[in-house]
MIDOSE-1310 file (N, C-alpha, C; in nm, 2 decimals, decimal comma, always signed):
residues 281
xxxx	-2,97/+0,20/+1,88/-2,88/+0,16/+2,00/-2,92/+0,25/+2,12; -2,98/+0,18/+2,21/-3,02/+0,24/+2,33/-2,93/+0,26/+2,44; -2,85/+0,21/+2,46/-2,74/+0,19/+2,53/-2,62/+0,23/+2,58; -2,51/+0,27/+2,61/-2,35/+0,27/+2,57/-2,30/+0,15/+2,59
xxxx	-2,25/+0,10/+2,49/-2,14/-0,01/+2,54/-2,06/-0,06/+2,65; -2,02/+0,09/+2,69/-1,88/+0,10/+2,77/-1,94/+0,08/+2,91; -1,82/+0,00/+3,00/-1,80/-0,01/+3,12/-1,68/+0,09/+3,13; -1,67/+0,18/+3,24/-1,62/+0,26/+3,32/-1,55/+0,15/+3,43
xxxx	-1,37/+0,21/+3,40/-1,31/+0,10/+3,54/-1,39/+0,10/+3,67; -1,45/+0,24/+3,68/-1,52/+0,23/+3,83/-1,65/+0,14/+3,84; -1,72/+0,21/+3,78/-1,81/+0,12/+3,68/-1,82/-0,03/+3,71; -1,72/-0,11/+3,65/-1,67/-0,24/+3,60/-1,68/-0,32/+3,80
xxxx	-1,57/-0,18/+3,82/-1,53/-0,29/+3,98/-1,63/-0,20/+4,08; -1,78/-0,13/+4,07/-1,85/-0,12/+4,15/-1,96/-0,22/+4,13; -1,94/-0,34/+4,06/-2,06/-0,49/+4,03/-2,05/-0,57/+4,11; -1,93/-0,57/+4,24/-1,93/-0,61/+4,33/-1,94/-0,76/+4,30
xxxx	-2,03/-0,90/+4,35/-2,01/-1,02/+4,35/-2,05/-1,04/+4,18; -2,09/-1,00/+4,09/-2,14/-1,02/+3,96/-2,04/-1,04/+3,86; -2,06/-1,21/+3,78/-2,04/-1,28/+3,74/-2,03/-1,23/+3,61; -1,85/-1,20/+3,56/-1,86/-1,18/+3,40/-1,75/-1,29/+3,32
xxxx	-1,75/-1,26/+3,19/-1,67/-1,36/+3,12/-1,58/-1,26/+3,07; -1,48/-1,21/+3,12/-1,35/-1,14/+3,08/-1,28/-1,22/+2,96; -1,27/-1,09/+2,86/-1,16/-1,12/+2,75/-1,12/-1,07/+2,67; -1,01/-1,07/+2,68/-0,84/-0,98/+2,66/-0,84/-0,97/+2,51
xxxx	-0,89/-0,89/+2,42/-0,90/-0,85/+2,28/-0,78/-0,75/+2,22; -0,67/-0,77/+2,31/-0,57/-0,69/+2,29/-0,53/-0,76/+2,12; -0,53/-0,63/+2,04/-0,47/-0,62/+1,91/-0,34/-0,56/+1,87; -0,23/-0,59/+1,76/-0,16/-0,49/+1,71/-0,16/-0,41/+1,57
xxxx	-0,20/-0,32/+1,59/-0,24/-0,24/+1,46/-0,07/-0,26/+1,35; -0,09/-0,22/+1,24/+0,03/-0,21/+1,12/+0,10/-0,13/+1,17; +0,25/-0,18/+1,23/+0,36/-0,11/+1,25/+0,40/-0,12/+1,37; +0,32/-0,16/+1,48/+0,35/-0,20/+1,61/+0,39/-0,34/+1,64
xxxx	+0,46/-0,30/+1,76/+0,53/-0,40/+1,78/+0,47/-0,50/+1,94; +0,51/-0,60/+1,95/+0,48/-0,62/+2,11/+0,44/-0,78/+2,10; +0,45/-0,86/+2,23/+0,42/-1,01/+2,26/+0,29/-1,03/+2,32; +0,16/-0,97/+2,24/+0,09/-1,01/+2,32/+0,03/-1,10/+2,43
xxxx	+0,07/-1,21/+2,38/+0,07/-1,31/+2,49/+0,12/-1,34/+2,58; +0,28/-1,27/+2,59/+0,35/-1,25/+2,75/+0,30/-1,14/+2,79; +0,23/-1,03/+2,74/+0,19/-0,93/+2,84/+0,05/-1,01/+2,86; -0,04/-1,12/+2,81/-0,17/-1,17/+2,89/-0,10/-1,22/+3,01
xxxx	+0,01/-1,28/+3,02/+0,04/-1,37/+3,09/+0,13/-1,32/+3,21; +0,15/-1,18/+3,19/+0,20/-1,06/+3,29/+0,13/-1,00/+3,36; -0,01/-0,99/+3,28/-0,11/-0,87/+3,38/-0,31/-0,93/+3,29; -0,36/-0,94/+3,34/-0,49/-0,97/+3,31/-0,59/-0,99/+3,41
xxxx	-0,71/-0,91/+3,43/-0,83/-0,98/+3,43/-0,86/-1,13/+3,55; -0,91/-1,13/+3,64/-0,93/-1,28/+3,72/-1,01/-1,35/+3,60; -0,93/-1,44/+3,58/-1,06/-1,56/+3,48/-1,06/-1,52/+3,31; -0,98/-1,41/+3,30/-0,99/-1,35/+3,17/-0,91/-1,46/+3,09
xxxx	-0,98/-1,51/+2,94/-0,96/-1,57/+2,84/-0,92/-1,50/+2,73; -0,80/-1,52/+2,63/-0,74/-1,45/+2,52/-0,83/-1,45/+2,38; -0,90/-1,34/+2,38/-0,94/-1,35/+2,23/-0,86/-1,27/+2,14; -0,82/-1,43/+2,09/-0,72/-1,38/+1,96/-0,81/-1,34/+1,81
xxxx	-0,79/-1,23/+1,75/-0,86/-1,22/+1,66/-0,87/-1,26/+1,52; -0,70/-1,33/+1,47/-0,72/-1,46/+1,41/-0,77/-1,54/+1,41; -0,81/-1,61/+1,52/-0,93/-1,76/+1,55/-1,05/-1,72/+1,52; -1,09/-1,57/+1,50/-1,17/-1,56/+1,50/-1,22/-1,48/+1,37
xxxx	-1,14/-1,48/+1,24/-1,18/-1,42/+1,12/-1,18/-1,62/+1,05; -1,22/-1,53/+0,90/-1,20/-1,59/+0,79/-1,06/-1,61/+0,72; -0,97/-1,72/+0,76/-0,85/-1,78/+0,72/-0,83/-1,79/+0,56; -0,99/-1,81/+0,56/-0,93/-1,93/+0,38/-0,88/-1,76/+0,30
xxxx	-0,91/-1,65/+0,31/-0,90/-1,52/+0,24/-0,80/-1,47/+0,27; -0,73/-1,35/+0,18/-0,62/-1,29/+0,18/-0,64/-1,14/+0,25; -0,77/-1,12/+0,28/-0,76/-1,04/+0,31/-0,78/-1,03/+0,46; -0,69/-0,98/+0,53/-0,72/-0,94/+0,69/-0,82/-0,91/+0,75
xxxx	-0,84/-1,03/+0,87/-0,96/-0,97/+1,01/-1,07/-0,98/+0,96; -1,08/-1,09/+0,81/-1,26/-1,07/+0,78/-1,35/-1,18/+0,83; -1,46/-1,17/+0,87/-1,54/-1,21/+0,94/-1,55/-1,37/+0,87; -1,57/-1,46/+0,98/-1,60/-1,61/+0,95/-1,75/-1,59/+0,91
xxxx	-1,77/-1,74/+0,89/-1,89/-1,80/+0,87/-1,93/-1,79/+1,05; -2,11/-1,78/+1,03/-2,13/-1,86/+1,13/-2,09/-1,94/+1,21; -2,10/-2,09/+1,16/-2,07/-2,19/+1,20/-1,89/-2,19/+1,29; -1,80/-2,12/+1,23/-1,67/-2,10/+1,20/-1,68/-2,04/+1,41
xxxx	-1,76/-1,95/+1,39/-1,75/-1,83/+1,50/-1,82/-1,90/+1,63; -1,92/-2,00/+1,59/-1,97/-2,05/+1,68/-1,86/-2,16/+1,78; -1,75/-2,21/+1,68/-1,66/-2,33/+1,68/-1,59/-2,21/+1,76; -1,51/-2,11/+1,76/-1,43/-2,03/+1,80/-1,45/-2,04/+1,95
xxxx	-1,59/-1,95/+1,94/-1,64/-1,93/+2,10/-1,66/-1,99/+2,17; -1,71/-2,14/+2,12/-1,72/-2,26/+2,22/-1,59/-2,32/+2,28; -1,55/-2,31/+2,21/-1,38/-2,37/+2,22/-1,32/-2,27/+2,36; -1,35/-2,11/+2,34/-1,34/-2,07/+2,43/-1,36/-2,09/+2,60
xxxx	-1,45/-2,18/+2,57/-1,57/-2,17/+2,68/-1,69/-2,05/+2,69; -1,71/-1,97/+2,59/-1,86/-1,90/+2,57/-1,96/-1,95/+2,57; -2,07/-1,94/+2,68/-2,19/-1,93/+2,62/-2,33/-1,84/+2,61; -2,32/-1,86/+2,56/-2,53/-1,78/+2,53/-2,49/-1,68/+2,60
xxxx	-2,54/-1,70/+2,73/-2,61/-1,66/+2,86/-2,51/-1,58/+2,94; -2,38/-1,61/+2,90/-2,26/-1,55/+2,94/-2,29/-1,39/+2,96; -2,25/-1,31/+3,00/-2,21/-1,16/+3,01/-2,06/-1,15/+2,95; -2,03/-1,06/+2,88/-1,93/-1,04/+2,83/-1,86/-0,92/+2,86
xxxx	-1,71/-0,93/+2,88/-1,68/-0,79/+2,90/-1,53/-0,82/+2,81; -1,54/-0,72/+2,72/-1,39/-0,72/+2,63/-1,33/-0,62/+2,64; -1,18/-0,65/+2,67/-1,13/-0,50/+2,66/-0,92/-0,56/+2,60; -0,85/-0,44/+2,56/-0,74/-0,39/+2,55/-0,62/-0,35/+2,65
xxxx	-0,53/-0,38/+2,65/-0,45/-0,35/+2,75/-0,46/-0,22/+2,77; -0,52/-0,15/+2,67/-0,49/-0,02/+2,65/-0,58/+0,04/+2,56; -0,63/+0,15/+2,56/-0,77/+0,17/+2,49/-0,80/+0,05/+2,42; -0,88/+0,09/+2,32/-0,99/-0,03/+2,34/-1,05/-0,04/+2,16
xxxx	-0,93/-0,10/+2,09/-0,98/-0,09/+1,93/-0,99/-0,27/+1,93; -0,92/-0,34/+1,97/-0,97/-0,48/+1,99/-1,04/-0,48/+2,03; -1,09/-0,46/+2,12/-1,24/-0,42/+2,19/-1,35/-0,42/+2,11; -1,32/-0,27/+2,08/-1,47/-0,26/+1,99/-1,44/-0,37/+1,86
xxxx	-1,35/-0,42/+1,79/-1,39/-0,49/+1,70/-1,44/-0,60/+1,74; -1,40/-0,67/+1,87/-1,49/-0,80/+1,94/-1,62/-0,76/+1,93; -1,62/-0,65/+2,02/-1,78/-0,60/+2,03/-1,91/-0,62/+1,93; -1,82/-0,54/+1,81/-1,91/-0,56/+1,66/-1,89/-0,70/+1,62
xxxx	-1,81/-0,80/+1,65/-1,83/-0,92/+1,58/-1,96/-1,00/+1,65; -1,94/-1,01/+1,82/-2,01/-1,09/+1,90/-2,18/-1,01/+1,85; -2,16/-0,87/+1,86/-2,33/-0,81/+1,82/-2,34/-0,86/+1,69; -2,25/-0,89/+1,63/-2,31/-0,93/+1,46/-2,37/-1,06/+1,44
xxxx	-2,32/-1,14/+1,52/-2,34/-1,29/+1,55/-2,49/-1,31/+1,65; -2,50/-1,20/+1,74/-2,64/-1,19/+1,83/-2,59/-1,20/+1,96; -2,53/-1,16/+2,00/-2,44/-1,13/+2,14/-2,48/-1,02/+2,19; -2,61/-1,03/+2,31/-2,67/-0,89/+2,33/-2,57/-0,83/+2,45
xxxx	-2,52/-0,93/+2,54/-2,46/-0,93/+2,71/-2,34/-0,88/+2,71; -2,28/-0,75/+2,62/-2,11/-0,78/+2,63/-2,15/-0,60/+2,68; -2,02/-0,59/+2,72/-1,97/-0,42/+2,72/-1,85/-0,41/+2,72; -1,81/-0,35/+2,70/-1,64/-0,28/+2,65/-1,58/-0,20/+2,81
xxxx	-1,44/-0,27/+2,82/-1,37/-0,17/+2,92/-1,30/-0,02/+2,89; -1,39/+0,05/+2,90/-1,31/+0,19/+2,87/-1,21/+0,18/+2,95; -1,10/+0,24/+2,79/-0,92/+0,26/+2,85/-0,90/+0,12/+2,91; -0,96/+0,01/+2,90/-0,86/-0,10/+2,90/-0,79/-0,15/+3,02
xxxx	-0,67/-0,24/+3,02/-0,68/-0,27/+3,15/-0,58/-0,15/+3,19; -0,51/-0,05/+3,10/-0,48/+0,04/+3,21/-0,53/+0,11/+3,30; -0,70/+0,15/+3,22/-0,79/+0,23/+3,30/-0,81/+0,16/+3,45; -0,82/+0,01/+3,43/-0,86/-0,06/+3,54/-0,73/-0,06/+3,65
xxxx	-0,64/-0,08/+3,62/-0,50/-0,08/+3,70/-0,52/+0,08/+3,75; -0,52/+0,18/+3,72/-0,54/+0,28/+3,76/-0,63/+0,32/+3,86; -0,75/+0,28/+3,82/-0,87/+0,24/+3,94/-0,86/+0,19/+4,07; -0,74/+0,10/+4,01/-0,72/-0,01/+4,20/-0,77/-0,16/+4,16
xxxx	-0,82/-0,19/+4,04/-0,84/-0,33/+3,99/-0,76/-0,41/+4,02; -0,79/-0,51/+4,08/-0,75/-0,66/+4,10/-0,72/-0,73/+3,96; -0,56/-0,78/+3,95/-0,51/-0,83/+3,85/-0,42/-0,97/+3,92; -0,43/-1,08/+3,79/-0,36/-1,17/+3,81/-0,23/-1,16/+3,69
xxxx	-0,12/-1,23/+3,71/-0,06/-1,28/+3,63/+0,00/-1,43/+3,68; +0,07/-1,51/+3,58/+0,14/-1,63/+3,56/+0,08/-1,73/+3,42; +0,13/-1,80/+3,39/+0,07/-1,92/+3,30/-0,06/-1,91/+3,31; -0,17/-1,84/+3,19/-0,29/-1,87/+3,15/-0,36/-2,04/+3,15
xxxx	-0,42/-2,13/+3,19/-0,52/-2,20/+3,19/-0,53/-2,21/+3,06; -0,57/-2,34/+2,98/-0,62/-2,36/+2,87/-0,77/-2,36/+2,92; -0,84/-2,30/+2,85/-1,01/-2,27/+2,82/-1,08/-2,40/+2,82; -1,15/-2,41/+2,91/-1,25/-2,56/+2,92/-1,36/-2,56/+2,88
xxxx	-1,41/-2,57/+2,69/-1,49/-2,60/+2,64/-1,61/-2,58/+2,66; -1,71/-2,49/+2,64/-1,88/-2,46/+2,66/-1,93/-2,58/+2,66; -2,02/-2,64/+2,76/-2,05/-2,76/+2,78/-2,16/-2,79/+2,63; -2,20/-2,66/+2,61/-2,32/-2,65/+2,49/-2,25/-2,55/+2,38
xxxx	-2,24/-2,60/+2,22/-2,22/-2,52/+2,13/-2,27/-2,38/+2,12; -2,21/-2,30/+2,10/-2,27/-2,16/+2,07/-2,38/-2,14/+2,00; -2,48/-2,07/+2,02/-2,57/-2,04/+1,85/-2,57/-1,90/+1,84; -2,55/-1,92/+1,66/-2,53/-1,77/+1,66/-2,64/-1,71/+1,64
xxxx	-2,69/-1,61/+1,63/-2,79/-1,52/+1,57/-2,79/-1,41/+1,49; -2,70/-1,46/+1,37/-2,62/-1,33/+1,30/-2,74/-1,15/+1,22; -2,64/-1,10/+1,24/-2,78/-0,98/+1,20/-2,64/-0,92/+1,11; -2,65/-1,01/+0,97/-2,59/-0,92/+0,89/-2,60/-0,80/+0,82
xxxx	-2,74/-0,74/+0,86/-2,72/-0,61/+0,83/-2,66/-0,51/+0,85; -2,56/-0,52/+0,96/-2,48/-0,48/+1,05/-2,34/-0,45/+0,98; -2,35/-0,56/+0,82/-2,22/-0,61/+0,76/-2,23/-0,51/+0,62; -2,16/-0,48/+0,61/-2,09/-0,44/+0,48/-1,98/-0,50/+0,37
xxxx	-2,07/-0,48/+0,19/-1,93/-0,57/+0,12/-1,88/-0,43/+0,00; -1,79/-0,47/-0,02/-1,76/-0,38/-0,14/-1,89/-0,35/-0,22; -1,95/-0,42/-0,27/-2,07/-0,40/-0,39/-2,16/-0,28/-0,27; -2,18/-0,29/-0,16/-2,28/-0,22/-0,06/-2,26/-0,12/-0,09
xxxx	-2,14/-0,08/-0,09/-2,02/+0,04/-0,08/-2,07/+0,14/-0,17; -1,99/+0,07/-0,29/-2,01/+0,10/-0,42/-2,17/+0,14/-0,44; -2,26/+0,11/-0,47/-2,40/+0,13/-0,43/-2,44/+0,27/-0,34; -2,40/+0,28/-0,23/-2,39/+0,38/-0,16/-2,34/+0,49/-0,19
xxxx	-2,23/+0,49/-0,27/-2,14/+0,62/-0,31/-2,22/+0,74/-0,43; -2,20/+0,81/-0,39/-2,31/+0,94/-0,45/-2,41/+0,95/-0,37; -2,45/+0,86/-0,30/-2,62/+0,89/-0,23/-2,61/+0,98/-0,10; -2,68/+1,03/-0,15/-2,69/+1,17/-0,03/-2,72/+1,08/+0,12
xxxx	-2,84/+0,97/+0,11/-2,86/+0,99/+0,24/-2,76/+0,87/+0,31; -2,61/+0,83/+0,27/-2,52/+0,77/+0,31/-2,41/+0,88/+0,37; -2,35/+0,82/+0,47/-2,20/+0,89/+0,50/-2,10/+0,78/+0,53; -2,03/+0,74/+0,41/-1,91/+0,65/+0,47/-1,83/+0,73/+0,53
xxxx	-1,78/+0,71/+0,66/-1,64/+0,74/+0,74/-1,51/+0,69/+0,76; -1,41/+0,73/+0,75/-1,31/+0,64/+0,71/-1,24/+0,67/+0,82; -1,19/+0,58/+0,91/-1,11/+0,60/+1,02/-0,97/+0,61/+1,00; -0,88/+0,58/+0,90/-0,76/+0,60/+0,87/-0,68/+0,73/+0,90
xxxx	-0,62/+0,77/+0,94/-0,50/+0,89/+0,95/-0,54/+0,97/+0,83; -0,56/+1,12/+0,86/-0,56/+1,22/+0,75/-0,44/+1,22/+0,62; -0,30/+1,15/+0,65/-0,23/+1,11/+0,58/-0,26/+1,02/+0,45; -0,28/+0,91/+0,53/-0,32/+0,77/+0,44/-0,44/+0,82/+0,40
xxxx	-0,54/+0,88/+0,40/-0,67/+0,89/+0,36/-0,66/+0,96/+0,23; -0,55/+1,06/+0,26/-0,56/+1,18/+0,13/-0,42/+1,11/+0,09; -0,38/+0,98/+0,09/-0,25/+0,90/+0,00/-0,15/+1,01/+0,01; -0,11/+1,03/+0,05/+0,04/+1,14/+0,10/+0,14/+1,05/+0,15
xxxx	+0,10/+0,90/+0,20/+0,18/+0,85/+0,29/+0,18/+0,68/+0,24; +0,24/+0,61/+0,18/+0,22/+0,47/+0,16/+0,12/+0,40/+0,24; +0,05/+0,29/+0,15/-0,05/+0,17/+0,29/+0,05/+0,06/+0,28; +0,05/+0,03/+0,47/+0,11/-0,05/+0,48/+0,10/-0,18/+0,43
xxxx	+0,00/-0,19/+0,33/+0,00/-0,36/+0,23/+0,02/-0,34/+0,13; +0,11/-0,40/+0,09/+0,16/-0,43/-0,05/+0,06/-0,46/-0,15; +0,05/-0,33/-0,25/-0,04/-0,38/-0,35/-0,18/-0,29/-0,35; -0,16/-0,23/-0,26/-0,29/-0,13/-0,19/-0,23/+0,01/-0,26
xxxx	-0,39/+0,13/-0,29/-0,29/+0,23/-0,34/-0,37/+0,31/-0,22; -0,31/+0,43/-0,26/-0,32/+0,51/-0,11/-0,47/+0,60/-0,19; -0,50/+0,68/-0,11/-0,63/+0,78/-0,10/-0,77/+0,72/-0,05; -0,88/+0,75/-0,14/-0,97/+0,71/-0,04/-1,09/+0,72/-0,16
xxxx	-1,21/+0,68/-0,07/-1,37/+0,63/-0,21/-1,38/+0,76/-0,21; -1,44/+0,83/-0,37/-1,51/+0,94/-0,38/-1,62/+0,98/-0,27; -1,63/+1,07/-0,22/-1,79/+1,11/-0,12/-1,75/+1,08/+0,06; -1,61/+1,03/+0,05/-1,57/+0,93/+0,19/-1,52/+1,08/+0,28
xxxx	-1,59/+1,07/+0,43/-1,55/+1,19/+0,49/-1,45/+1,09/+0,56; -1,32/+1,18/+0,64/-1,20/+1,14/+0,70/-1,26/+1,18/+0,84; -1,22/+1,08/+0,96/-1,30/+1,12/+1,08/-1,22/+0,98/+1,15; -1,09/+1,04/+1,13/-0,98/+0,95/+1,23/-1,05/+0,88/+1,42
xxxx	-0,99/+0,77/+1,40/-1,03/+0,68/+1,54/-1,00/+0,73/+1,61; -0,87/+0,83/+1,62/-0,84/+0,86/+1,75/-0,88/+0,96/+1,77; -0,95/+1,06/+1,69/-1,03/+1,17/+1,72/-1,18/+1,16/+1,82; -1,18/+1,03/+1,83/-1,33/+0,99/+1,91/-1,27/+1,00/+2,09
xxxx	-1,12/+0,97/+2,13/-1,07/+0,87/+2,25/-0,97/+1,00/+2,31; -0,91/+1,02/+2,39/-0,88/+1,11/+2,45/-0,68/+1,04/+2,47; -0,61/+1,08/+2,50/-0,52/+1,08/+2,52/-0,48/+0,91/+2,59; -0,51/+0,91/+2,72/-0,57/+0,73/+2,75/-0,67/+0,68/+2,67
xxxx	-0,69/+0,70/+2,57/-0,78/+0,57/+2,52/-0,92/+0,58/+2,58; -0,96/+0,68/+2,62/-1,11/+0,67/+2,66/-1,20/+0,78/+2,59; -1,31/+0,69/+2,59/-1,41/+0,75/+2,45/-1,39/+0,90/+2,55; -1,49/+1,02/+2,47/-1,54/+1,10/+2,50/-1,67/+1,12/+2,53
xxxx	-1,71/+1,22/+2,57/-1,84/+1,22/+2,62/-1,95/+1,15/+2,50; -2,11/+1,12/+2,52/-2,20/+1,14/+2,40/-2,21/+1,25/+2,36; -2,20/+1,36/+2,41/-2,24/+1,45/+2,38/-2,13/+1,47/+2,26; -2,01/+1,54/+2,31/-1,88/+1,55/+2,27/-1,85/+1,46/+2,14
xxxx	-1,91/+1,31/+2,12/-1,92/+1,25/+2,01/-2,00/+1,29/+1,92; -2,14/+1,31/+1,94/-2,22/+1,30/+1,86/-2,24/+1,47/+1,80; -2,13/+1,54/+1,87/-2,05/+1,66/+1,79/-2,00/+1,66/+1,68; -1,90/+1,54/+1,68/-1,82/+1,53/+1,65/-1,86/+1,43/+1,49
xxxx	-1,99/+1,34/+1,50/-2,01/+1,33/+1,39/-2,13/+1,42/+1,34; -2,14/+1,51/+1,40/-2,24/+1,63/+1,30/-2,14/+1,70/+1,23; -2,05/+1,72/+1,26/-1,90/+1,79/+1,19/-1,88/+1,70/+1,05; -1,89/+1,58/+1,10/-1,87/+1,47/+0,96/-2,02/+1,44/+0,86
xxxx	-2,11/+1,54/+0,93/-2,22/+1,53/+0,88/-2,29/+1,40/+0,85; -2,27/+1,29/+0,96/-2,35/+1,15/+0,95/-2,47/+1,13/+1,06; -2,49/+1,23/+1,17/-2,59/+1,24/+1,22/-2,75/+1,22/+1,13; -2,76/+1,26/+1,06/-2,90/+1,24/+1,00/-2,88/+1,16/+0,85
xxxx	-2,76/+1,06/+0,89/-2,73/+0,93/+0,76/-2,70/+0,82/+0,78; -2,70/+0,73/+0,70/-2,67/+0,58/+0,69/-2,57/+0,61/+0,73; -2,47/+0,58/+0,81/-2,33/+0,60/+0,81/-2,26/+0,42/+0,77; -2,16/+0,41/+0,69/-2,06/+0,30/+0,69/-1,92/+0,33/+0,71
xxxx	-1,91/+0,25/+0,84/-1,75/+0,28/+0,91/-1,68/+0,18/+0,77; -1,53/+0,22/+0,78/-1,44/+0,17/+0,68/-1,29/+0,26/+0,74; -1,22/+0,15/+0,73/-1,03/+0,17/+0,82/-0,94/+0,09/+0,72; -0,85/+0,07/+0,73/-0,73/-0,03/+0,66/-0,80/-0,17/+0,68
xxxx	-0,85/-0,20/+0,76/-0,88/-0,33/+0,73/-0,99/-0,40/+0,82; -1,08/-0,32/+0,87/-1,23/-0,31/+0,97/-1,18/-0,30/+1,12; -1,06/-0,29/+1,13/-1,03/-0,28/+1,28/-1,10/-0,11/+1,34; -1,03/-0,01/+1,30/-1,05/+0,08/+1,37/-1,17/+0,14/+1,33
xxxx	-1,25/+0,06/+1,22/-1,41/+0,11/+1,20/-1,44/+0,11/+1,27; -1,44/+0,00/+1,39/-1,52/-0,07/+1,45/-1,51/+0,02/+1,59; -1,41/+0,12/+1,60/-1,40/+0,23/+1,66/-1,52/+0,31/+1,64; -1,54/+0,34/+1,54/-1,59/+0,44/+1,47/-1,76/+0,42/+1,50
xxxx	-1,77/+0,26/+1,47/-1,92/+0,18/+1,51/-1,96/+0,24/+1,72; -1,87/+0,22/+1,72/-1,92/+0,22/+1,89/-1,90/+0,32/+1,94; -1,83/+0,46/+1,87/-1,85/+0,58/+1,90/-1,96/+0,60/+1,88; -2,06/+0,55/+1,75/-2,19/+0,60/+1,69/-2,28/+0,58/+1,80
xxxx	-2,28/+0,43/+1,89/-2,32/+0,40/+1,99/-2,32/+0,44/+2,11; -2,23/+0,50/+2,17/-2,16/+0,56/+2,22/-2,27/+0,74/+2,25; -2,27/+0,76/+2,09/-2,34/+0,92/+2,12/-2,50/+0,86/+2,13; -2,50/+0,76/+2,11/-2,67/+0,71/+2,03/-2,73/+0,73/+1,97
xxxx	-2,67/+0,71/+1,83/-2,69/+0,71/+1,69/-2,72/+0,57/+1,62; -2,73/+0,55/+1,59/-2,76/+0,38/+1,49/-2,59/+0,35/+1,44; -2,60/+0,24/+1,46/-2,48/+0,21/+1,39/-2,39/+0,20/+1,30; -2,50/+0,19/+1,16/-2,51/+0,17/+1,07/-2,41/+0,04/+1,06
xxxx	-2,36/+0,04/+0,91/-2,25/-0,09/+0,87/-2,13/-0,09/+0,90; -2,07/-0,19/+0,86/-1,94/-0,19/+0,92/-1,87/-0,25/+0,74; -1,76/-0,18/+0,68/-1,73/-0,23/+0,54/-1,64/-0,37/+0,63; -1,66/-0,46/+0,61/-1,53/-0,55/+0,64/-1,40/-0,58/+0,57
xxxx	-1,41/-0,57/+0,43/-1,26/-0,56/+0,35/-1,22/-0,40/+0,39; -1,28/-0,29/+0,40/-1,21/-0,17/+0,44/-1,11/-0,20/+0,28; -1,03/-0,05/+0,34/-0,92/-0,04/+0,21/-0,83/-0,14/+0,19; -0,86/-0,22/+0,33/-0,76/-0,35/+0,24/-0,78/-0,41/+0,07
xxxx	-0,96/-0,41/+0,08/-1,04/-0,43/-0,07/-1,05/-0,38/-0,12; -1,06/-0,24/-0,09/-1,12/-0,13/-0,21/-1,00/-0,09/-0,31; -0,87/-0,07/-0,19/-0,76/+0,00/-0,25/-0,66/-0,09/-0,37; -0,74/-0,26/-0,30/-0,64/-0,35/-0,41/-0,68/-0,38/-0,55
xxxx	-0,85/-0,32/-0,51/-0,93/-0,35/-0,64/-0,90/-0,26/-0,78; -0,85/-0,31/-0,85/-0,78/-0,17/-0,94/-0,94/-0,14/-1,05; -1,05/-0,20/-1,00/-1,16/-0,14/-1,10/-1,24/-0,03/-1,01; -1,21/+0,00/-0,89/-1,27/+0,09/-0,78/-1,19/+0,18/-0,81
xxxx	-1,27/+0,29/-0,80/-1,23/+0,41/-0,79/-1,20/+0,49/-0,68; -1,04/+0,62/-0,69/-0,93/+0,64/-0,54/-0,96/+0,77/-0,61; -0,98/+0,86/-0,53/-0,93/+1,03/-0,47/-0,80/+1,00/-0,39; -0,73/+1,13/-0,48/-0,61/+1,13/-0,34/-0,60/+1,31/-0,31
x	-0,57/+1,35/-0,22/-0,55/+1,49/-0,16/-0,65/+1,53/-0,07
């Protein structure tokens, strides 16, 4: 990853006449509360479209936020009005974990054009950004189907996991709360037990993001995973259920480090599978 992801509110509104495709990846993590869609319809983006992250996983499964088929994601984004050629810019009302999970899905699929709003649209309200609200527009269909160009190596399954564990030149990261990681604290799904994979270093999401929701420096990051000792490893992000890995993915990006995988069942799978093995403390 040669790049950073992130657009800077200043950043964002110094592109002047330049044409993007705004969309609102605002998510609610387990335990929060809120109407996402009367806050789209309060404050958003000129032209910004709602990516809901339901329309955009795999339905037929029980387990949360896991990635569609192809085909599935192509139908999603068209429907949106995405295409190809688009530039993409995704962001959060508020830092930016919807974000990066858009981020990792659209690059997983072959979405080279996107970048992330650091801190979200508050960063941008703060800036002086131009905002609309009232009644959202229904989305006027991509005149051409999406194609995808998926680069699943990008993807992680339980069996990957499993495979990985004991090997030195792997570092899974687990984004979850020092709590839930060392099982001290219930998981919020029924059926899940608490702790974490043998060899799994704890390297919380919000340890990457500052008080607003904005990353930290590269430098400051890529500190931060020499401390987790994944700088010179395969690293595989893993959270409650691939949301806040996907934090964890674009931090790596972020310092410019490789990205390695992303587990997509996260502990939603690992923890319900009673033949996988749980550390707790």
């Amino acid at each position: 990853m040669s790049y950073s992801p992130l657009f800077s509110a200043k950043e964002l509104l110094s592109q002047g006449d330049r044409t993007f495709s705004y969309l609102d990846t605002s998510v609610l993590l387990p335990g929060q509360k809120g109407d996402l869609e009367a806050d789209f319809a309060s404050a958003r983006l000129p032209g910004a479209r709602r990516f809901v992250l339901d329309h955009f996983s795999d339905n037929s499964t029980a387990l949360p936020h896991m990635v569609p088929s192809a085909g599935e994601f192509s139908q999603a984004l068209t429907a949106l009005g995405i295409g190809n050629d688009d530039v993409i810019v995704v962001y959060d009302r508020q830092g930016s974990v919807g974000a990066c999970r858009a981020w990792w899905m659209l690059r997983l699929f072959g979405h080279e054009r996107i970048h992330i709003l650091d801190g979200g649209l508050d960063a941008y309200r703060k800036e002086g950004g131009a905002l609309v609200s009232g009644a959202p527009q229904t989305p006027s269909p991509a005149t051409q189907p999406y194609r995808t160009h998926p680069h699943y190596t990008m993807l992680a399954g339980l069996g990957d996991v499993e495979t990985a564990l004991g090997q030195d030149e792997f570092r899974i990261l687990d984004a979850r709360s020092p709590a839930r990681f060392r099982g001290e604290v219930p998981e919020p799904r029924p059926g899940v037990r608490g702790g974490h994979m043998p060899g799994a270093v704890n390297l919380p999401y919000a340890d990457l993001v500052d008080a607003d929701g904005l990353f930290f420096s590269k430098e400051a990051l890529r500190h931060r995973f020499a401390q987790a000792e994944a700088v010179e490893r395969r690293v595989i992000t893993s959270c409650g259920s691939g949301l806040t890995a996907a934090t964890l993915t674009v931090g790596l990006a972020v310092a410019g480090l490789p990205i390695g995988q992303l587990y997509d069942g996260s502990w939603a799978e690992w923890g319900a599978d009673l033949s996988t093995p749980v550390v707790t403390g």
